[in-house]
Every structure is written in structure tokens, then in C-alpha cells.
C-alpha positions in Angstrom: 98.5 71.9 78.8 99.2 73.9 81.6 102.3 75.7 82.7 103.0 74.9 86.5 104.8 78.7 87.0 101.8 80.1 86.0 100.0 82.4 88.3 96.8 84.6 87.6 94.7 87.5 89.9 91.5 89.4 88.5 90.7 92.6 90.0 86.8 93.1 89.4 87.2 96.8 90.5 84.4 99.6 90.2 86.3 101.6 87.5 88.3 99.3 85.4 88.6 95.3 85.5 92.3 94.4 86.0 94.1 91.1 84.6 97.9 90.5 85.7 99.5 87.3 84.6 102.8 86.5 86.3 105.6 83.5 86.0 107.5 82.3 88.6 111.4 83.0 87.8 114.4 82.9 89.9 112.4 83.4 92.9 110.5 86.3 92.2 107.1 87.2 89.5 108.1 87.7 85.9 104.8 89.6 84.6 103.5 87.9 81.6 100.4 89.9 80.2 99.0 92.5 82.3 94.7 92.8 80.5 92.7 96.2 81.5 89.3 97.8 80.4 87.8 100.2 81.9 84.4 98.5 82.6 83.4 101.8 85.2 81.1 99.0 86.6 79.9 101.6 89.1 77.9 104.0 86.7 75.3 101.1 86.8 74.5 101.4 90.1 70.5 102.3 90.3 69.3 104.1 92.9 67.9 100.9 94.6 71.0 99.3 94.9 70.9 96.9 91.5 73.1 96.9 88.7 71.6 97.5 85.4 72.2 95.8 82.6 74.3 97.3 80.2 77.0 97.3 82.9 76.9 93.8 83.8 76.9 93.2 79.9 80.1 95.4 80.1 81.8 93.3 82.2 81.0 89.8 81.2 82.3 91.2 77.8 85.7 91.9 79.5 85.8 88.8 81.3 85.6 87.3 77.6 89.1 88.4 77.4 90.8 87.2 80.5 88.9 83.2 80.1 91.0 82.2 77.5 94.8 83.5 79.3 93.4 81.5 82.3 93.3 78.1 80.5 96.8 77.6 80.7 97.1 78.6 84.4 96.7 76.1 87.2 93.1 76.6 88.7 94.9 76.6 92.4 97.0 79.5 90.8 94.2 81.8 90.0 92.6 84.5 92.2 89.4 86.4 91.1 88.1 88.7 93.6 85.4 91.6 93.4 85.6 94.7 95.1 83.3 97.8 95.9 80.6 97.6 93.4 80.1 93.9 93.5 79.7 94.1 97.4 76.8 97.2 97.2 74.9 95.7 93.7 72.1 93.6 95.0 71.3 91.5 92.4 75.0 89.9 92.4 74.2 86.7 92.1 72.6 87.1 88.3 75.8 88.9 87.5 78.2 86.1 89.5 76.6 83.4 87.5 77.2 85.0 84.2 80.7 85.8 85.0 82.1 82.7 86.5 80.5 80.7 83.6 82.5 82.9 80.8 85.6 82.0 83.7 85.2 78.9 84.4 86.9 79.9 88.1 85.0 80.9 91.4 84.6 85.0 92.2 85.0 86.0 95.7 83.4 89.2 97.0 86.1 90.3 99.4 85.5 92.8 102.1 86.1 96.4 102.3 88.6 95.1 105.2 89.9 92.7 103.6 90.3 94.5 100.3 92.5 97.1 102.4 94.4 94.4 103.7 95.6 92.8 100.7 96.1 96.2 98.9 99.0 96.6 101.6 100.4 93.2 101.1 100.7 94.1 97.4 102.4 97.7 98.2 104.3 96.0 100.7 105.7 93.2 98.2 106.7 95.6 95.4 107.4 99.1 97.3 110.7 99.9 98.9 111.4 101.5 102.3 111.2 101.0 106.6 109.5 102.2 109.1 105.4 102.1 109.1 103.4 103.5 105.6 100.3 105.0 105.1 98.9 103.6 102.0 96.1 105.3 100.2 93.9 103.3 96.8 91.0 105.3 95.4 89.2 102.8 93.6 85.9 103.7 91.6 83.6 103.4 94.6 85.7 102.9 97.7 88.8 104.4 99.0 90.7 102.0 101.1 93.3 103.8 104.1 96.1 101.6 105.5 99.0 102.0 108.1 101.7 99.2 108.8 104.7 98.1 108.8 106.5 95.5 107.1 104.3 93.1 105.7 102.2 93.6 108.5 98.8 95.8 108.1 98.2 97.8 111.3 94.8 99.9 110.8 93.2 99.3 107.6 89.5 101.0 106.4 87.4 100.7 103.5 85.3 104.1 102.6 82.6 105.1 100.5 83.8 107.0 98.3 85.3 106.4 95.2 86.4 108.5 91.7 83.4 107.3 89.6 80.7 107.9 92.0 82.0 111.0 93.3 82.1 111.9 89.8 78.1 111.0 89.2 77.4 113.1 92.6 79.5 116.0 92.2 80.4 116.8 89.0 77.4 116.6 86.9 77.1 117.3 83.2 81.1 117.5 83.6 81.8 121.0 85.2 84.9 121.6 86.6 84.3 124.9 88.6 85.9 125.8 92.3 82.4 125.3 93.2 82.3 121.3 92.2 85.5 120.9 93.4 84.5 122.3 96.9 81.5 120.5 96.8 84.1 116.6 96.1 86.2 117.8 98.9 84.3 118.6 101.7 82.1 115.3 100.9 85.5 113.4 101.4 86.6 115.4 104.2 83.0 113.8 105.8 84.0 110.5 104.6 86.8 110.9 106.1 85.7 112.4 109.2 84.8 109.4 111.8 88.7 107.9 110.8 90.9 110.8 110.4 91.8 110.8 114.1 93.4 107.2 114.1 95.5 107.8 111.5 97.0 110.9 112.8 97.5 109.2 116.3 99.3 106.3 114.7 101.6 108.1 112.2 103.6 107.2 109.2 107.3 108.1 107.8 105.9 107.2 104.2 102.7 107.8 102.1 102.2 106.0 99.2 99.4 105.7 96.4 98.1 102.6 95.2 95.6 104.0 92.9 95.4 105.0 88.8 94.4 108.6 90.5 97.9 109.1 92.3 99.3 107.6 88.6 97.9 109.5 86.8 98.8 112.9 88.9 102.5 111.1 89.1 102.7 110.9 84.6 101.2 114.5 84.8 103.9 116.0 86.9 106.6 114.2 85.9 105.5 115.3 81.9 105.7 118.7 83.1 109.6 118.2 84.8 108.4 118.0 87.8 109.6 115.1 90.4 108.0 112.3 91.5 106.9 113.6 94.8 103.0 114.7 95.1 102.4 117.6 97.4 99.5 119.6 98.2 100.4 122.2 96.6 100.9 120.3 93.7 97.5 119.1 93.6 95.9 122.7 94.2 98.2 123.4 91.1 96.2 120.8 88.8 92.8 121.5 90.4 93.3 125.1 89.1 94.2 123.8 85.5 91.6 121.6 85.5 89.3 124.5 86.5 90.5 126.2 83.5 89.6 124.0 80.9 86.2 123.9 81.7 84.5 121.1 81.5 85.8 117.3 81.6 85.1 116.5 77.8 87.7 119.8 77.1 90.1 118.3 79.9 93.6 118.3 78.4 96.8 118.2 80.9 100.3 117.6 79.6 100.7 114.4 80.7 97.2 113.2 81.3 96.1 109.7 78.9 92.7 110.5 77.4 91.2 107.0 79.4 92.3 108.8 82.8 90.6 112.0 81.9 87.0 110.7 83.0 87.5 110.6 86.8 90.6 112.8 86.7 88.8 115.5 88.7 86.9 113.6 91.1 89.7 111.3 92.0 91.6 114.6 92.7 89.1 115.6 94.5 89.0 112.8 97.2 92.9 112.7 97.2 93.3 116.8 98.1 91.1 115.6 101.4 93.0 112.8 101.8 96.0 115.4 102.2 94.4 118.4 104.3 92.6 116.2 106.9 95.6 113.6 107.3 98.4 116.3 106.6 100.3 113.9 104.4 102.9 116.3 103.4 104.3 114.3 100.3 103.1 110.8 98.6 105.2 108.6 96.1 103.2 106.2 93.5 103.7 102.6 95.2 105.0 99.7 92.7 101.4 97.8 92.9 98.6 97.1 95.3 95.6 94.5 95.2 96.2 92.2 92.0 100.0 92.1 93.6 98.7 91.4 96.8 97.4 88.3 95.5 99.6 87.1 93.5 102.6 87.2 95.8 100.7 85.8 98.7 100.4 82.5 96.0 103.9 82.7 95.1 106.0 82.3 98.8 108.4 84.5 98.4 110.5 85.6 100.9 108.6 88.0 103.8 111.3 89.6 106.0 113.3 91.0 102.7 112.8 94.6 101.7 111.3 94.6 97.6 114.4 96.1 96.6 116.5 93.1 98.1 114.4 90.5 96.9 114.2 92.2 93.0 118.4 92.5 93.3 118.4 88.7 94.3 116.2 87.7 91.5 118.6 89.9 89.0 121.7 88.1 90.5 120.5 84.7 90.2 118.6 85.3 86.5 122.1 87.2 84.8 124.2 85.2 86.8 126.0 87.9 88.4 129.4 88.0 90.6 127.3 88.4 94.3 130.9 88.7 95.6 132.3 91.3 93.6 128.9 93.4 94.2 129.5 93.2 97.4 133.1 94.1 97.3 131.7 97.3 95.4 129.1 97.9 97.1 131.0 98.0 100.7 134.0 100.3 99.1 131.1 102.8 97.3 129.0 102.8 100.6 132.7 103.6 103.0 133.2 106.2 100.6 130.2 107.9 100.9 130.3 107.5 104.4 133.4 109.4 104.9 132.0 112.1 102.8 128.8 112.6 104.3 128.5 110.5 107.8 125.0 111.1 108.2 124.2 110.5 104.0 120.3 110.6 103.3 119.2 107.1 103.0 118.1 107.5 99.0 122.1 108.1 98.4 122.8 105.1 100.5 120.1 102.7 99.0 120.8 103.7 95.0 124.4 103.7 95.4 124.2 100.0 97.1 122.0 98.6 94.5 124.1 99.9 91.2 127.2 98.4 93.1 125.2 95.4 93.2 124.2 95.6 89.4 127.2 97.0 88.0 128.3 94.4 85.7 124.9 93.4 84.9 125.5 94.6 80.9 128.1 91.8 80.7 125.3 89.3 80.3 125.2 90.6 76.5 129.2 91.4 75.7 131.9 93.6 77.7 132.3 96.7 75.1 128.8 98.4 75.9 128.4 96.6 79.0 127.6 99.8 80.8 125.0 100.7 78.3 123.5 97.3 77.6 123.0 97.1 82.1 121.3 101.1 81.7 118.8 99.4 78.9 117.9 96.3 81.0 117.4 98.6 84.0 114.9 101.2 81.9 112.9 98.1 80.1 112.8 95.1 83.1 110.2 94.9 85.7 112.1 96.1 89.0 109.3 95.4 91.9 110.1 97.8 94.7 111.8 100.4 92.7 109.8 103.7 91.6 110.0 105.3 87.9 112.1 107.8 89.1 114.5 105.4 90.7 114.7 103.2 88.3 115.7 106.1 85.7 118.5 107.3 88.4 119.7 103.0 88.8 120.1 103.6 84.6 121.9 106.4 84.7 124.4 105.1 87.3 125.2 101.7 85.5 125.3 104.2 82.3 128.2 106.4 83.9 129.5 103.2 85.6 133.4 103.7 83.2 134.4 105.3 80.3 133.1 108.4 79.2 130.4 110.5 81.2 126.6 110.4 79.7 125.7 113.7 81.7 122.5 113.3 79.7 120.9 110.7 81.2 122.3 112.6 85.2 119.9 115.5 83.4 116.8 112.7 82.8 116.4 111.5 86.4 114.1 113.2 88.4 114.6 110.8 91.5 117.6 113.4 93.1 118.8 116.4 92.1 121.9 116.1 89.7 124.1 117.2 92.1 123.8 114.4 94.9 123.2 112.0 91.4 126.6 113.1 90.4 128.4 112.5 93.5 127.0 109.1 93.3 128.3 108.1 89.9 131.9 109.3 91.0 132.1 107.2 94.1 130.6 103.9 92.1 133.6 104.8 89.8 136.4 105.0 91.8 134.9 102.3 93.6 134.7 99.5 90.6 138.2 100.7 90.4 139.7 99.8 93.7 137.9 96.6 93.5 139.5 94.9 90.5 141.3 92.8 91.4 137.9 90.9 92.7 139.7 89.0 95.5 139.2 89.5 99.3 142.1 91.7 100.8 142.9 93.7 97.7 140.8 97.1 98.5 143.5 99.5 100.0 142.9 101.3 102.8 141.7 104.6 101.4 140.2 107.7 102.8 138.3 110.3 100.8 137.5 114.1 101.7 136.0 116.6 99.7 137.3 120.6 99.2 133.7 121.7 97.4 133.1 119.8 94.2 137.3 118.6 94.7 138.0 115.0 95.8 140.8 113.8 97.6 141.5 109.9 97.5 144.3 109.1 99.6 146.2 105.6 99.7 148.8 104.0 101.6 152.4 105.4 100.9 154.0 103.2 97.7 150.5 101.7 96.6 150.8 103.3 93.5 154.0 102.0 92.7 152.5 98.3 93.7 149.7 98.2 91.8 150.1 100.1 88.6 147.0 98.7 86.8 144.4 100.5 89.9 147.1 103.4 89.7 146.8 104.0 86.3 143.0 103.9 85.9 142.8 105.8 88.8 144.7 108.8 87.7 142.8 108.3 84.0 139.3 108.7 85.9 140.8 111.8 87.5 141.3 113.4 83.8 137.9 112.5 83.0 136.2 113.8 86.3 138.4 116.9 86.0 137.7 117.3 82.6 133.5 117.5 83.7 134.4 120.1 85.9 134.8 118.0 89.0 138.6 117.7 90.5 140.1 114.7 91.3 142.9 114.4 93.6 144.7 111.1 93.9 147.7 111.1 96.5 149.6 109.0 98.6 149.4 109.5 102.9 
């Protein structure tokens, strides 16, 4: 029998085959079983444009796989496409035939154009952030360059060039030398060449990565305590490690999963042009890209909501949570942080907002730990919208929310540095504080000011005296802050 909240998209991609099975809850995709094998359907191209053999039989043994998770899925709520490979290989109807018999669903060989466009719908549904994005997916044979804005795709392209045939032209019999990697680069600087100048007219505030290259570069960075933030200096950084080992079989990076290692280099390769001829000066990994892009265009969510808002909705509504009281928070945290720093980066504003929103999100499982059980659900849920990084900061926030201070988890994030992180978790403090009486009217009238690491919270004259449950916890978080090294001043205007 089928399950009506069922939704399935199969990514037929040059490198790997992709499966992502999602449910419909509380408005929003619950993922269900994400399937991969890494098919590298591309290394059967022959030179006269056919796919051999052995890789076709490699991906109608994958396919194997996904048919019998698509049983239970409505056949209106499955989307199987195929990408770069699939649209070059000109005998694709022997392996179409094969494939959607093991199915038992149709395959649509999508366009480099409209592959690009749908890679930005699925960046745009599950990455964070406003004004217009330049979104970059190196796929096995084709590298797909986006700009827009919103949900909205502005200039998209689809080029030839991809990790695993960059890696059959360029770095034969596996050498990594400066010489190979020159030879990657400049290719994709040509690639790039009839493009580039469209891209830099029409500009971007973001970059993000929507490929397993930019992932993979991502895990190896942040292994090596590093943050989240890909420069090019950063990627000169690994080209010379990779250099050093030698050859791809003895390629060995902290960080780096033995199944990336294959097209490591070459897909570094393409992205270091990506950088020096668009001078992108720093790229974040984005939250998902074409299986996402077709799963939420089946599943109607809202379009005019950043990802962030539309994952804290779904959190609200599934745990149940006190919208009000967030709010409540959330507007006392934000004024606070305002007064301290009027023109506060927007990271501060947006992490401080959501754990305001979140904070009593461990009550779902009992009060005592709450604060740890809402840093557990945060590290272990699927958060569309929110980066690794920033979900590790959202933890440590909800961690530190009361109580004692868990300065370990400040020390884990990599999303800010500890000192902004810090100031976070003291505002969000003093904030659940003045908020509990959870009614509208109750928040005094407070200003804040800072003397260095010292805070100043000052309330209406006799507040104190009227409220001694708020004045008592208040001057109890000021031991504890002071006791971290951080003074707390609470006084009376």
C-alpha cells in the first residue's frame, strides 16, 4: 500500500546515482532514506560518444536498489531525472529501456539549463540568506553556474566540464604534480572563458557550493579546525598537500572519506578556476541542490519564506512549542543586542533569533535537562537552511541557554568566533529571564551597555523590589557570568 506523504527524486548524475526519500511533516520534508553509489557513469564514455557496457551494467545495478523504496511512493510523487552523461551518451535509449524497466517510472533527460535551474531551486529551498547568490555544482561531467535571488534563477549555465572527466583528461595514471594541476585549471579557466563576464557584471553577496567537491573540501577543513568558509587560499593550501602525496591512490587528507579521494583533485581543480576567473572571495557548502530541487517543487511549501523560517515553523508546530513566548524572547535578546552593537553583523542577529525561537524546545522530553535534550535535537535533526557550522553554534546556545555554562561546546563551533558566540549566549540568558512571566506587558524597560567584557543591565527604579522572582535569578546569572570571567552588573536607573 502506498503512503500518500511519500515523496521520491533520483539523481542519475555522471559521478554517483543519488536516491533521497522524503515525508511530508508539519509542512516541511522529513528525509526518510537518502541511497548513493558512486556509479562514475562518465568513465564509460567512448570516444564516439556511446556508453559502454560495463557502465550501463553499473547503473542498472544501482537502480536495483532504489525500485523497491519506490513501491511505496505515489508514482505522481516520484521524480527521476538524468543529467550530463545521459544527455552526451548516444545510445541512451538501450540504457533508458533497461533502466526504467528495473523502475518501473519514466526517466527524463533534463537539460544542462534546466538542470542549473533546478539545482538553484534546491539551494534556494534549504540554504539561508538575502540578497542574490551565485551557486556553483561540479557534477561528474558538467558544472552548472547560477545567480538569483530568492527562489528566482537569474543567469543559469551548464558547462563541460566536470570532476570525472577532468580527471580521465588531466590527470592520467593518477599524478598529482603542479604541472597536472595547471594543466585542470587553465582547461576550466577556458571553460569558463565565453561566461565569466556575465557573472562578474551581475554580482552576488553569497557563493555557495552545491556539489560533493565543495563537501568534501568543507569536512577537510573543518577536520583540520578550520571554519566553514572556503577561500582561495585555502584551496591553494590543499592543492599543495595533494601535490605532496603524490599520486591519487596515496591521497590521504585529514578529513578526506576514501570514496571522495577519486576526483578529489580534479574537482579542485575546476573549483580553484571557478574562484580566480569569477573572484569569489569566500563560498559556504549550501544545504542541497538538484534532488532538493525536486522534491520541494512537489511538496508546495511556502515560496516567499527564508529556509531558516520555514525549518523554525516546522520545529514549532512538530514539538509544539510556545510561538508566543519565542517571540517574547526573541524580541528582548534581539533589543539587547541592538543596544550593544546598533549596526550587529547579521549572523549574530539571525542565530540569536532562531535559539530564542527554539529555546524551550528540550521540554518536549522533561524540564531538568531541557537545555541539553534541545542541544541534542539541534545536533541530530535535519535543519534545512542551516549550515553544519550553524547548526553546532544553534546547540551550543540552547546548551548554555540556564544553569551552568558548557564553555565546551562555545569551544566546538566553528560558525563565529567564541567571543561574538559568547556574547550571544549571555544576552539569550538574561533575556529568557526577563521574559518569565510569558504574558504581554511583563518585559521591563531595560537598557544594556557594555564597559569591555562588563555588562550593565539597568531597570526601572523599584523593579527589583516588585518582582523578586526575575530579581533574584537575575542577580544569580550575574554570579555565574562573573564567575566565567565576564562581569555582570545589574542596577536600578
Amino acid at each position: 500500500m502506498q503512503n500518500p506523504s511519500l515523496y521520491a527524486a533520483i539523481d542519475l548524475g555522471s559521478n554517483s546515482f543519488h536516491m533521497l526519500l522524503i515525508q511530508q511533516v508539519a509542512g516541511t520534508g522529513r528525509t526518510m532514506a537518502k541511497v548513493k553509489r558512486k556509479v562514475r557513469l562518465a568513465t564509460g564514455l567512448q570516444p564516439d560518444g556511446s556508453l559502454d557496457q560495463t557502465a550501463m551494467e553499473r547503473g542498472w545495478d544501482c537502480l536495483r536498489l532504489f525500485a523497491e523504496q519506490l513501491q511505496d511512493v505515489p508514482a505522481d510523487q516520484v521524480r527521476i531525472v538524468g543529467t550530463a552523461t545521459l544527455r552526451l551518451a548516444t545510445n541512451i535509449d538501450v540504457f533508458l529501456a533497461r533502466a526504467e524497466d528495473i523502475l518501473g517510472h519514466p526517466i527524463r533527460i533534463i537539460s544542462g539549463e534546466e538542470e542549473a535551474a533546478t539545482i538553484y531551486q534546491g539551494v534556494a529551498w534549504t540554504s539561508s540568506g538575502t540578497g542574490r547568490r551565485l551557486v556553483i555544482d561540479i557534477g561528474g561531467a558538467s558544472t552548472e553556474l547560477i545567480i538569483g535571488e530568492g527562489t528566482s534563477a537569474t543567469l543559469l549555465n551548464s558547462l563541460n566540464m566536470g570532476c570525472v572527466t577532468w580527471l580521465k583528461r588531466y590527470f592520467p595514471e593518477d599524478e598529482l604534480t603542479h604541472a597536472r594541476f595547471e594543466q585542470a585549471i587553465g582547461a576550466a579557466q577556458a571553460e569558463l572563458s565565453g561566461v565569466a563576464a556575465d557573472y562578474l557584471k551581475l554580482g552576488w553577496q553569497h557563493a555557495f557550493g552545491a556539489s560533493g567537491t565543495v563537501q568534501a573540501i568543507q569536512e577537510i577543513m573543518m577536520a583540520q579546525g578550520e571554519n566553514e568558509h572556503i577561500t582561495l587560499a585555502r584551496l591553494h593550501q590543499m592543492k599543495e598537500q595533494a601535490i605532496a602525496c603524490g599520486n591519487i591512490k596515496q591521497l590521504q587528507l585529514h578529513g578526506l572519506t576514501p570514496e571522495r579521494a577519486p576526483v578529489f583533485a580534479s574537482g579542485l581543480a575546476i573549483l580553484i578556476a571557478l574562484f580566480e576567473t569569477l573572484g569569489i572571495n569566500s563560498m559556504v557548502l549550501a544545504g542541497g541542490a538538484l534532488r532538493e530541487g525536486l522534491i520541494y517543487s512537489m511538496l508546495g511549501t511556502r515560496r516567499n519564506c527564508d529556509a531558516q523560517d520555514r525549518t523554525i515553523d516546522s520545529l514549532i508546530a512538530r514539538y509544539q512549542l510556545d510561538r508566543e513566548q519565542g517571540e517574547r524572547v526573541r524580541n528582548t535578546a534581539l533589543l539587547a543586542l541592538k543596544q550593544l552593537q546598533p549596526a550587529a553583523g547579521s549572523d549574530e542577529v539571525c542565530m540569536l533569533s532562531r535559539a530564542a525561537m527554539l529555546y524551550e524546545l528540550g521540554l518536549c522530553i522533561e524540564y531538568k535537562k531541557a537545555p541539553e535534550h534541545a542541544a541534542y535535537i539541534i545536533r541530530h535533526i535535519d535543519l534545512p537552511g542551516f549550515t553544519a557550522p550553524q547548526k553546532s553554534l544553534l546547540a551550543a546556545l540552547l546548551l548554555n541557554q540556564r544553569d551552568d555554562f558548557h564553555m565546551e561546546a562555545l569551544h566546538a563551533q566553528c560558525a563565529m568566533d567564541e567571543e561574538r558566540a559568547v556574547l550571544l549566549v549571555r544576552l539569550l540568558r538574561l533575556a529568557i529571564i526577563l521574559c518569565l512571566r510569558r504574558t504581554q506587558g511583563t518585559v521591563p524597560a531595560f537598557t544594556l551597555r557594555t564597559d569591555g567584557h562588563r555588562l550593565i543591565l539597568s531597570l526601572p527604579t523599584g523593579w527589583c523590589k516588585h518582582h523578586y522572582l526575575r530579581a533574584s535569578e537575575l542577580h544569580a546569572e550575574a554570579l555565574r557570568q562573573t564567575g566565567q570571567g565576564w562581569s555582570l552588573d545589574i542596577v536600578e536607573a
